[in-house]
Biopython code that builds the backbone (N, CA, C, O; Angstrom):
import numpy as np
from Bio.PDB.StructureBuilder import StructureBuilder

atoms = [
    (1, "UNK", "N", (26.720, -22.558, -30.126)),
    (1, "UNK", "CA", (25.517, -22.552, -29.322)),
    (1, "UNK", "C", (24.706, -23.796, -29.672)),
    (1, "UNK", "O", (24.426, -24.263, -30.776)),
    (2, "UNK", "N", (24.347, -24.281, -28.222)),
    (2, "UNK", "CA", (23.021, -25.686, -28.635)),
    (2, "UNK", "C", (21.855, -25.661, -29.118)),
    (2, "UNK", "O", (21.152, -24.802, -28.585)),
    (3, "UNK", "N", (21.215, -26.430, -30.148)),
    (3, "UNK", "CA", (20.224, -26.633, -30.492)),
    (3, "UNK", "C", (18.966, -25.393, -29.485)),
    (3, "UNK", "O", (18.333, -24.387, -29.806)),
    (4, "UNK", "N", (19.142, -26.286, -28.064)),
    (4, "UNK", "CA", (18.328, -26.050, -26.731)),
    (4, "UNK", "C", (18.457, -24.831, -26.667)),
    (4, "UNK", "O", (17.459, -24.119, -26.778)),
    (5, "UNK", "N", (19.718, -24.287, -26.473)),
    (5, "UNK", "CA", (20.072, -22.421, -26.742)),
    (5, "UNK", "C", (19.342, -21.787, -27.084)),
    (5, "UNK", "O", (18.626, -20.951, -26.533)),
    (6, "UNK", "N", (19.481, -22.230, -28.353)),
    (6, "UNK", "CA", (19.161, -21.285, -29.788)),
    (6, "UNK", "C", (17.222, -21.237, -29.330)),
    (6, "UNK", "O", (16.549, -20.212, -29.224)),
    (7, "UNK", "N", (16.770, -22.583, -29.153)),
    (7, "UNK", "CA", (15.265, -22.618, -28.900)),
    (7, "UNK", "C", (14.728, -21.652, -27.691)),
    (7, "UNK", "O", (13.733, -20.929, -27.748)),
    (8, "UNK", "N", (15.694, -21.822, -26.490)),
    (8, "UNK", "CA", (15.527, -21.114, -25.428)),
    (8, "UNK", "C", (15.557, -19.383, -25.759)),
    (8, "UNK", "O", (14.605, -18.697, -25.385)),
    (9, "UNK", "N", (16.369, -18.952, -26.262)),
    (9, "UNK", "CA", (17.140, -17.458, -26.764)),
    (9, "UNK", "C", (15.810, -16.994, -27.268)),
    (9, "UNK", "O", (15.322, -15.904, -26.972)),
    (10, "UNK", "N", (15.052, -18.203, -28.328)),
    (10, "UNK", "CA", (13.982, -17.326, -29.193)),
    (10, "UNK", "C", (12.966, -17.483, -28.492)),
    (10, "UNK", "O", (12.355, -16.437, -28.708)),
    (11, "UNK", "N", (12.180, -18.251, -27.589)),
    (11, "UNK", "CA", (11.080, -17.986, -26.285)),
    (11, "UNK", "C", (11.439, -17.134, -25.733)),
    (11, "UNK", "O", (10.547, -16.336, -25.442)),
    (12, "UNK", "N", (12.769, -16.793, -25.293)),
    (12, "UNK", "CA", (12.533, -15.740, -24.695)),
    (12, "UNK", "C", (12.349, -14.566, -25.253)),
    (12, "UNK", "O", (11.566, -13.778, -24.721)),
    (13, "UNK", "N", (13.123, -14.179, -26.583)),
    (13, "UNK", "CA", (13.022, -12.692, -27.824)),
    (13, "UNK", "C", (11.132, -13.022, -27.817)),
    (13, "UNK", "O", (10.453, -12.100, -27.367)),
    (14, "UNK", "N", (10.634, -13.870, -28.142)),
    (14, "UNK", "CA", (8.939, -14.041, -28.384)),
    (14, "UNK", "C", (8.251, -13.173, -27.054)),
    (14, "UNK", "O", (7.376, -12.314, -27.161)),
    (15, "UNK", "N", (8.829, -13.593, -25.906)),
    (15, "UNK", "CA", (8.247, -13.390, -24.894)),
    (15, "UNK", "C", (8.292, -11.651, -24.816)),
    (15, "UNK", "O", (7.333, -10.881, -24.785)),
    (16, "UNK", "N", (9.867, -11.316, -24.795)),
    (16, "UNK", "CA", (9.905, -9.757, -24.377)),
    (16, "UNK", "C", (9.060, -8.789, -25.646)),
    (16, "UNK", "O", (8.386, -7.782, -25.425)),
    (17, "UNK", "N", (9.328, -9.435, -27.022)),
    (17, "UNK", "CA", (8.369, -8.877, -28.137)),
    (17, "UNK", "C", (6.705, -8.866, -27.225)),
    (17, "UNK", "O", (6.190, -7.793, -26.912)),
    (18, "UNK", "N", (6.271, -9.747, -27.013)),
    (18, "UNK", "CA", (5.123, -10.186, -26.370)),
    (18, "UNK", "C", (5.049, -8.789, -25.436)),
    (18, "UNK", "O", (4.272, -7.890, -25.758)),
    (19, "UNK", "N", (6.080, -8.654, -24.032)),
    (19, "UNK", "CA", (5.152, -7.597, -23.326)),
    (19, "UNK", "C", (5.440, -6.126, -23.665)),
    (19, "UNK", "O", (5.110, -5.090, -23.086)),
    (20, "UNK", "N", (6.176, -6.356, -24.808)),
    (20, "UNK", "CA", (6.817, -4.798, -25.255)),
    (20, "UNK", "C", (5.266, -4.755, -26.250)),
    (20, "UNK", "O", (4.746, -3.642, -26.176)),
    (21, "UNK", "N", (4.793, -5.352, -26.779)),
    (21, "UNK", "CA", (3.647, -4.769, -27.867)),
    (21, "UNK", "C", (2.475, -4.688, -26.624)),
    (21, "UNK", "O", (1.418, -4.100, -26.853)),
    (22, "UNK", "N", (2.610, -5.015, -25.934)),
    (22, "UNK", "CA", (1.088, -4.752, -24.759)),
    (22, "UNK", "C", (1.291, -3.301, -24.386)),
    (22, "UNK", "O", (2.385, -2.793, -24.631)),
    (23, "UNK", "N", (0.461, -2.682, -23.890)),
    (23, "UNK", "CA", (-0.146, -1.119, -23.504)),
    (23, "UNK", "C", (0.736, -1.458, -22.238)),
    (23, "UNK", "O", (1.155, -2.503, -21.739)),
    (24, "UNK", "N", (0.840, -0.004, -21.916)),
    (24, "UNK", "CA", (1.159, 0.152, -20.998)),
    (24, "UNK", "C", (0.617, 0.401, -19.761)),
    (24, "UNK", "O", (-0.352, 1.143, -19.919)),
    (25, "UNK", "N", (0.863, 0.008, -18.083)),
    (25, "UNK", "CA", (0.057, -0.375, -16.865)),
    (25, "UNK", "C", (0.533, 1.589, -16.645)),
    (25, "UNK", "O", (1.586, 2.144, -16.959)),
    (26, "UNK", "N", (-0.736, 2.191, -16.000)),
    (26, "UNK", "CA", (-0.660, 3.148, -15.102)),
    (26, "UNK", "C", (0.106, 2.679, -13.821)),
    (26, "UNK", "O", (0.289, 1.537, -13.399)),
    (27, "UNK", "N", (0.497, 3.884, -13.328)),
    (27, "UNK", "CA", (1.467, 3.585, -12.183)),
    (27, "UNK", "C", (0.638, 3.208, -10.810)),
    (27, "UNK", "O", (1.347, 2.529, -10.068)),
    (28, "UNK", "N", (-0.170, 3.366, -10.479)),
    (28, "UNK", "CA", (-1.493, 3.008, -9.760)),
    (28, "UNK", "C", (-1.402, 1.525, -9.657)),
    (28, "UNK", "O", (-1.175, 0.795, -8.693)),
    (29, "UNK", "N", (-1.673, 1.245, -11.084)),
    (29, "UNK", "CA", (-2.016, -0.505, -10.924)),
    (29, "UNK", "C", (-1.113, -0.964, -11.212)),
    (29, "UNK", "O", (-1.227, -2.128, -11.596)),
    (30, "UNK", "N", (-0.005, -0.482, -11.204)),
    (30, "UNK", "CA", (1.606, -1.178, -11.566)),
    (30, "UNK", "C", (1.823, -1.482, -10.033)),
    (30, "UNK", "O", (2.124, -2.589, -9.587)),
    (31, "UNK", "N", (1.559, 0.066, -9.033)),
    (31, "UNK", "CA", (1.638, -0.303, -7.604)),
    (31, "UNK", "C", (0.952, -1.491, -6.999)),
    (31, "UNK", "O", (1.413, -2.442, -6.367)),
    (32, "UNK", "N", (-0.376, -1.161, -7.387)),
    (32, "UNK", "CA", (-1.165, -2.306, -6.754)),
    (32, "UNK", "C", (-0.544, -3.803, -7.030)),
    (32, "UNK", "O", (-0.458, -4.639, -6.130)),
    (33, "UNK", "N", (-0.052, -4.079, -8.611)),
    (33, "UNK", "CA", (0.227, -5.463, -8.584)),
    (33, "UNK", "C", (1.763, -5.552, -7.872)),
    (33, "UNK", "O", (1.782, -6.565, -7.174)),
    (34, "UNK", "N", (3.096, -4.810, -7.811)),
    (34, "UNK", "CA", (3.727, -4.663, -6.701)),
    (34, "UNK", "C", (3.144, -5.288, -5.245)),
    (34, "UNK", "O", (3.593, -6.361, -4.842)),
    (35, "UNK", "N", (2.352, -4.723, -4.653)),
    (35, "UNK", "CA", (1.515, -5.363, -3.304)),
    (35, "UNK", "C", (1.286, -6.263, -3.275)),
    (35, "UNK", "O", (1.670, -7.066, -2.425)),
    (36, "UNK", "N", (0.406, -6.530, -4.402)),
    (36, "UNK", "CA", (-0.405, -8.178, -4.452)),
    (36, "UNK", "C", (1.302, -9.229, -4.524)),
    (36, "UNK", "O", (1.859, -9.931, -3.679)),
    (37, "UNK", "N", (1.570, -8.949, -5.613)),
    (37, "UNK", "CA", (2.958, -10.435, -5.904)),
    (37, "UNK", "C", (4.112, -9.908, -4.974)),
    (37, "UNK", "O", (5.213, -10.256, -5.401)),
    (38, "UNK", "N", (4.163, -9.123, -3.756)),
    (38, "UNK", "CA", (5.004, -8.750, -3.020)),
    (38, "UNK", "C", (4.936, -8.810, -1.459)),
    (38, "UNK", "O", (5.801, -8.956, -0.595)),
    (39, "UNK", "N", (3.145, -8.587, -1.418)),
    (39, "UNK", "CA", (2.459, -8.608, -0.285)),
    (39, "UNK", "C", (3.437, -7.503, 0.585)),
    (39, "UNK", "O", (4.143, -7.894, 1.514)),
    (40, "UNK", "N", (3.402, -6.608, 0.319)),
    (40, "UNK", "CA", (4.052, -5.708, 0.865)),
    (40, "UNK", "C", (2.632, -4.136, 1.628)),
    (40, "UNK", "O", (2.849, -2.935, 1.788)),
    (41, "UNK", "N", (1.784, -4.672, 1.801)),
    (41, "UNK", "CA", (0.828, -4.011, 2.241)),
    (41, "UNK", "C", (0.625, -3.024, 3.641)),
    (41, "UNK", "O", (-0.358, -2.381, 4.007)),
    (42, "UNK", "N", (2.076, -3.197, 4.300)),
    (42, "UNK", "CA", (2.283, -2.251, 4.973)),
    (42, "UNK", "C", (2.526, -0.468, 4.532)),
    (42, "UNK", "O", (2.118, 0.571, 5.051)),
    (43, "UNK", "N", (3.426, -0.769, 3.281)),
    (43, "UNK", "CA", (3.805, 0.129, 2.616)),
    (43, "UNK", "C", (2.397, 0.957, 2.113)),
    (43, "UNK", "O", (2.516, 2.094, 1.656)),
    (44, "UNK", "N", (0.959, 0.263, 2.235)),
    (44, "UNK", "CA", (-0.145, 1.299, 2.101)),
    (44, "UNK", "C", (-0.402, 2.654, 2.240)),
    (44, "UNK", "O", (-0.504, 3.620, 1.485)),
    (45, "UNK", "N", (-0.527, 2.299, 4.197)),
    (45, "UNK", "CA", (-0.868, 3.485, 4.776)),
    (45, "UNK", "C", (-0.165, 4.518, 4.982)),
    (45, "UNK", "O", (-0.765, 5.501, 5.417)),
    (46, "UNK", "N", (1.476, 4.634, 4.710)),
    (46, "UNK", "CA", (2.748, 5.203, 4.375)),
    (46, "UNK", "C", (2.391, 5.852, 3.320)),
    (46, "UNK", "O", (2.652, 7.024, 3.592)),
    (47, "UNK", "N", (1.890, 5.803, 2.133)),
    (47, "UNK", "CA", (1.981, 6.250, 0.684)),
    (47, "UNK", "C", (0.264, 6.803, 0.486)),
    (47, "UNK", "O", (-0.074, 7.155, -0.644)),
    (48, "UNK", "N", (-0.526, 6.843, 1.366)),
    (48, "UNK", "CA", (-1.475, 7.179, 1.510)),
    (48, "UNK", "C", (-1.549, 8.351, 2.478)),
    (48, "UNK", "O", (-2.316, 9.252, 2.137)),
    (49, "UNK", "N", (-0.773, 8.528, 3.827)),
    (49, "UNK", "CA", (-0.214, 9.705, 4.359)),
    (49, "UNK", "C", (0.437, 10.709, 3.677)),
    (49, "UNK", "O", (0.026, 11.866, 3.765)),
    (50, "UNK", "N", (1.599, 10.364, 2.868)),
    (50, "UNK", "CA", (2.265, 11.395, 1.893)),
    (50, "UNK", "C", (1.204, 11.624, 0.750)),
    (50, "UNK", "O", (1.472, 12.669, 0.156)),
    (51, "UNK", "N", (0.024, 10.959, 0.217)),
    (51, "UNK", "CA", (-0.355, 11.495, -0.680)),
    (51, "UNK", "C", (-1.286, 12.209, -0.161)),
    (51, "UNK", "O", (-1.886, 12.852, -1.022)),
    (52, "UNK", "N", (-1.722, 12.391, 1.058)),
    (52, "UNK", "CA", (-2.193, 13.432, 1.509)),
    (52, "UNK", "C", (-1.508, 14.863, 1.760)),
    (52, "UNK", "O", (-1.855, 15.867, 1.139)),
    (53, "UNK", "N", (-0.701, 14.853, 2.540)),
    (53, "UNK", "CA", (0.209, 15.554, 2.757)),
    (53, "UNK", "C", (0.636, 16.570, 1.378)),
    (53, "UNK", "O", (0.564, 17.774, 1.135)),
    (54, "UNK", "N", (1.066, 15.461, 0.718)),
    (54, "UNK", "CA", (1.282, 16.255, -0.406)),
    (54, "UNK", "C", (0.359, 17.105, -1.142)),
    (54, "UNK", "O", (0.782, 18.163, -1.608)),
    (55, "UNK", "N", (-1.332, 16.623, -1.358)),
    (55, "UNK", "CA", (-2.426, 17.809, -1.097)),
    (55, "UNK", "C", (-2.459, 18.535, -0.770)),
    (55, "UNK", "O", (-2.798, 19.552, -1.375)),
    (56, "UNK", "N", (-1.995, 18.444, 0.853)),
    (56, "UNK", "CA", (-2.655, 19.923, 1.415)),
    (56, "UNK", "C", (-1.414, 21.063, 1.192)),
    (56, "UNK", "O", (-1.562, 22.284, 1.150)),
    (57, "UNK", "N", (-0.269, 20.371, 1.075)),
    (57, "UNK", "CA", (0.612, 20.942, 0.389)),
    (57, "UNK", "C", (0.490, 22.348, -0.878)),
    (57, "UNK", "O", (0.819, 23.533, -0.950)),
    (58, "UNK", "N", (-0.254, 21.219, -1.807)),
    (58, "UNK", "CA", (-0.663, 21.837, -2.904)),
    (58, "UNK", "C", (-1.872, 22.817, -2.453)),
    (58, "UNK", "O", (-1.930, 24.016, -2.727)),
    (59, "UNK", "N", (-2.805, 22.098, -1.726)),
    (59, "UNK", "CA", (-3.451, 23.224, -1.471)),
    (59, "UNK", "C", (-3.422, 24.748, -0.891)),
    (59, "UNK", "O", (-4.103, 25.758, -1.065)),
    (60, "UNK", "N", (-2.013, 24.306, 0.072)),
    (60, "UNK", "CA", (-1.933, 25.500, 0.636)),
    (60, "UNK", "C", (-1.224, 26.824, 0.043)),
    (60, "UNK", "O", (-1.071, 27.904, 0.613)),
    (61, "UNK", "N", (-0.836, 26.445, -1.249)),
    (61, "UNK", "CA", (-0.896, 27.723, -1.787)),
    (61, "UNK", "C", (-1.817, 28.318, -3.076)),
    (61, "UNK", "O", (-1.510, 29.000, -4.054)),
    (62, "UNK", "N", (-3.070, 27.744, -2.619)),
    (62, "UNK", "CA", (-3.697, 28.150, -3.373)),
    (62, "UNK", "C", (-4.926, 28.750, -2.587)),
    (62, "UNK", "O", (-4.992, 28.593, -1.367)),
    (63, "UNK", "N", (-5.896, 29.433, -3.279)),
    (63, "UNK", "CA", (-7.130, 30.172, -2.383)),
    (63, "UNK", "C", (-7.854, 29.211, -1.434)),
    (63, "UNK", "O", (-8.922, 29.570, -0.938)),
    (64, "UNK", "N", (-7.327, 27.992, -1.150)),
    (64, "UNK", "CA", (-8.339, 26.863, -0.672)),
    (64, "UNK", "C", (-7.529, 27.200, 0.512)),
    (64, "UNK", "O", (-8.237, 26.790, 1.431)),
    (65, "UNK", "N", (-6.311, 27.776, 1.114)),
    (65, "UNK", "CA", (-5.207, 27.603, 2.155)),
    (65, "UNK", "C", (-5.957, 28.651, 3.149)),
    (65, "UNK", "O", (-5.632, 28.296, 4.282)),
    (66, "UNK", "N", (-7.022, 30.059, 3.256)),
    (66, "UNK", "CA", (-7.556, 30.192, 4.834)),
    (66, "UNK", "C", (-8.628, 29.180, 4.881)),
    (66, "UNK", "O", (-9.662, 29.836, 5.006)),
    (67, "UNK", "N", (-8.865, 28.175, 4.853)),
    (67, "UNK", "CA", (-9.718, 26.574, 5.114)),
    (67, "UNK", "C", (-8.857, 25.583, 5.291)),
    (67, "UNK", "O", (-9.260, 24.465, 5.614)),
    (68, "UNK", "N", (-7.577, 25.851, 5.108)),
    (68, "UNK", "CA", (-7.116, 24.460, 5.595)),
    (68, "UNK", "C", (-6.403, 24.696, 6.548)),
    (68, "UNK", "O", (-6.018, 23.690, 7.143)),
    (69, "UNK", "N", (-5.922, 26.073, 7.103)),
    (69, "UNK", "CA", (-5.540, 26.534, 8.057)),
    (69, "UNK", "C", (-6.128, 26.538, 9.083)),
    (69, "UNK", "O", (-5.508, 26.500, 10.146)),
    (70, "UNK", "N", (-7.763, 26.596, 9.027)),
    (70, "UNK", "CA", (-8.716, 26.390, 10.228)),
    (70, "UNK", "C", (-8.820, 25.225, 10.677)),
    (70, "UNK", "O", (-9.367, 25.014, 11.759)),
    (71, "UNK", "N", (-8.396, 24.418, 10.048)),
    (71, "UNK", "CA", (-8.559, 23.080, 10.663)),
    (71, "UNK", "C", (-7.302, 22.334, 11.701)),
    (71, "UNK", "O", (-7.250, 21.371, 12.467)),
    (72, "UNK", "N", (-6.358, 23.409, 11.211)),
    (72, "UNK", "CA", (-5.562, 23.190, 12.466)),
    (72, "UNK", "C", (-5.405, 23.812, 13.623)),
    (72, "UNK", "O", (-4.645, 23.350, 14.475)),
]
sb = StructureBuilder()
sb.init_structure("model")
sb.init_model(0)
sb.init_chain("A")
sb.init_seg("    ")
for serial, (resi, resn, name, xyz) in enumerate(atoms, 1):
    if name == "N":
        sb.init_residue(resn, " ", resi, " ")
    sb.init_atom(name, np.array(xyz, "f"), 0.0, 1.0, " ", f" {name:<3s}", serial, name[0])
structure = sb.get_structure()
């Protein structure tokens, strides 16, 4: 292995040490930066429908479900 290798190999071991000791991103703002460096911002209002959905879901089996039934 070259000199250059060997230098390259250990920036990179520095680097992954580097984001392995940082905290970890909630999945929220892991999404959000997904969007931003992806610009994929269609995928919003898609994942904002199911996370509704998936509410009333939850709600509906719980005592909150004759109120969410009236609304349809």
């Amino acid at each position: 292995m070259s000199e250059s290798n060997q230098h390259e190999s250990k920036e990179q071991g520095d680097a992954f040490s580097r984001e392995a000791q940082q905290g970890q991103t909630g999945f929220f703002a892991e999404f959000l930066d997904f969007l931003l460096h992806n610009k994929k911002w269609w995928i919003t209002p898609i994942v904002i429908v199911l996370l509704l959905v998936g509410v009333l879901v939850m709600l509906g089996g719980t005592a909150a479900a004759p109120f969410i039934y009236t609304l349809f």
